[in-house]
C-alpha positions in Angstrom: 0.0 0.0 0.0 1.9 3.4 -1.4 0.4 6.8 -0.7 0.8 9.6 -2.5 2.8 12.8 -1.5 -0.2 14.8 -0.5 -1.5 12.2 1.5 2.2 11.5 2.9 2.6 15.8 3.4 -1.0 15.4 5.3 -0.5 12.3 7.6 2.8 14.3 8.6 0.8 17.4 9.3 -1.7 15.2 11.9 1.1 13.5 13.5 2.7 16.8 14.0 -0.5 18.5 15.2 -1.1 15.7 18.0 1.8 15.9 19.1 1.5 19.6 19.7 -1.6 18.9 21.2 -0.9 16.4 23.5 2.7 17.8 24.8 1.3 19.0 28.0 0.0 16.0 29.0 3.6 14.3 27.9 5.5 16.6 29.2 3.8 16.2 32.9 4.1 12.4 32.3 7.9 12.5 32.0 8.6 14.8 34.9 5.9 12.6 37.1 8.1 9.8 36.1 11.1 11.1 36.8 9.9 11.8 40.5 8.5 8.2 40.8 10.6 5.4 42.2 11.1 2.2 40.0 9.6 -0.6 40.5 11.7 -3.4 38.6 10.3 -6.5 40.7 6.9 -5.4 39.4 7.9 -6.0 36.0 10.3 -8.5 36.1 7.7 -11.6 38.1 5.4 -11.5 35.7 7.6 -11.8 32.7 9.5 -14.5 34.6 6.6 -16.0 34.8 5.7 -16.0 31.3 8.4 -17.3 30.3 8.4 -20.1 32.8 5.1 -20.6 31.5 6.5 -21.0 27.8 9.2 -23.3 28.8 6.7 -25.7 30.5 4.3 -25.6 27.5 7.3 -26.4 25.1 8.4 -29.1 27.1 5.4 -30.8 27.6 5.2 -31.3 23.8 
């Protein structure tokens, strides 16, 4: 699927525009994050457990 300039020129000019429009909201977002403490053991259990998960379901075959 090719597009044509002018519909290249105005996808760019919507992408542009929402990010303009949402940059407060990202810009809040990043320095709320910045402030917040990690939380790596959140993040890492569950993906541990998926791929614990995986393993078992490949070795049962």
């Amino acid at each position: 699927m090719e597009f044509s300039l002018w519909e290249n020129i105005l996808l760019g000019v919507m992408v542009l525009g929402i990010i303009f429009w949402m940059k407060p909201g990202i810009k809040s977002s990043l320095q709320f994050s910045k402030n917040a403490e990690s939380d790596w053991v959140g993040v890492l259990v569950p993906i541990g457990l998926v791929v614990m998960f995986v393993i078992f379901l490949v070795s049962m075959v």
